[in-house]
C-alpha angles and dihedrals in degrees: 000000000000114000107256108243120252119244126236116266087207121121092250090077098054108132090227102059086049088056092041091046087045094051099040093048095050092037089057094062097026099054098047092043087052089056097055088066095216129141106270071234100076113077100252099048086035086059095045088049090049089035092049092045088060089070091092098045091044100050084046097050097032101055092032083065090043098050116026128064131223101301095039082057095056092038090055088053102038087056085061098041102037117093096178098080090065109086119210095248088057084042083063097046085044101057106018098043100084099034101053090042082054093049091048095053089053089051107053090053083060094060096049092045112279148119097253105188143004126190114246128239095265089053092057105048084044083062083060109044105014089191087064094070086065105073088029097056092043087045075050097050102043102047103067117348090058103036094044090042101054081069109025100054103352088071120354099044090061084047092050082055100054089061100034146354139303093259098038088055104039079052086053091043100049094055095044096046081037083053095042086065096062110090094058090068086084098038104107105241110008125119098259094043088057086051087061124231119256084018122120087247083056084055099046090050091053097047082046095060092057089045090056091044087055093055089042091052087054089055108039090059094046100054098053095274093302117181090184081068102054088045084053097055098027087060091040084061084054104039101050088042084057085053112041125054102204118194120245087251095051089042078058105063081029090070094042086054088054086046087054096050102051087045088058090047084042083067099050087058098048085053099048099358092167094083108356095234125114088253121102 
């Protein structure tokens, strides 16, 4: 196996100037889109939405460039093309995770007299013309689980890990990307905006955001620090919540399955909370 490169020990990589440059960066365009009170739909608030969700990829590219030499730099970019470092079994968990805890959800609300699931707009129209899910899902990929994981996991987690352990910075992670967040809640017409800030559904999302980054801590440090990974299941989270319309009742025990689940990985760090794999 290569030797994995050393990071730089220089202030630049520190893990707090990356949050603060990231921050800083999204929030500049964020805020002031937010307070012209216009739809994320019309082109000036749609190009402070795309300009502000460029915070994460920038601070990872940038201060990769500005501290790492010439093998930290390939290594950077062979963790997001390489597909080798991802075993099948993590495959599995990549691609089949979301979708089953989503069908088991529907399911239990079945079970206890509900509707469970409906299929969204875009998967129905998919049914109809099957082409149409290729530029929708790479539209899909690019726009948010590549952009945000260049910088998320693809630089600062291994950061984090640097300093403490897998648990501590996962906990760290998952505040500051839930933070990040924050600002679209006032943006007219964007997801978080419809969830309603200040709302249970606002809290939920927030909680959500450090369960995820549990799971994609898991994986990122058992697949070899792959970032290509983390983009995977980050836009399988995406991509299956564009599909399926899930009732309050079944995002409910969605979110307790999620609980569950973070709680179960929880455990694997407090076992061996240094790097949140099975090995010791």
């Amino acid at each position: 196996m290569n030797k994995e490169p050393a990071l730089s020990n220089s202030t630049l990589s520190s893990p707090w100037l990356f949050f603060v440059l990231v921050l800083g960066w999204s929030w500049l365009f964020w805020i002031p889109t937010a307070l012209l009170g216009r739809s994320v739909e019309s082109p000036i608030a749609k190009l402070g939405f795309v300009l502000g969700g460029l915070g994460p990829m920038l601070g990872g590219v940038g201060l990769t460039y500005l501290t790492q030499g010439k093998e930290g730099r390939r290594d950077y970019w062979l963790r997001i093309i390489d597909p080798n470092r991802i075993g099948g079994k993590w495959y599995l968990v990549i691609f089949l995770f979301v979708p089953v805890l989503t069908a088991l959800a529907a399911l239990i609300d079945i079970l206890f007299g509900g509707s469970g699931a409906t299929l969204e707009e875009a998967a129905i129209r998919f049914l109809r013309d099957p082409l149409a899910i290729i530029p929708f899902a790479l539209s899909l990929f690019f726009i948010g689980p590549f952009i945000e994981e260049l910088g998320w996991r693809g630089y600062v987690l291994e950061r984090l890990q640097a300093k403490w352990n897998a648990l501590a910075s996962t906990l760290i992670l998952g505040l500051v990307w839930a933070l990040w967040h924050l600002p679209l809640f006032f943006i007219k017409d964007t997801y978080q905006y419809n969830l309603g800030a200040g709302s249970p559904s606002f809290w939920l999302f927030m909680i959500g955001i450090i369960l995820e980054t549990a799971l994609l801590t898991w994986i990122f440090n058992n697949t070899r620090r792959s970032t290509l990974a983390a983009i995977l299941f980050h836009f399988m989270i995406n991509f299956t919540g564009e599909l399926i319309a899930a009732t309050k009742q079944a995002d409910f025990y969605s979110s307790l399955l999620w609980i569950f689940s973070a709680i179960v990985i929880t455990m694997i760090m407090i076992w061996n909370a240094r790097t949140l794999t099975s090995r010791r």
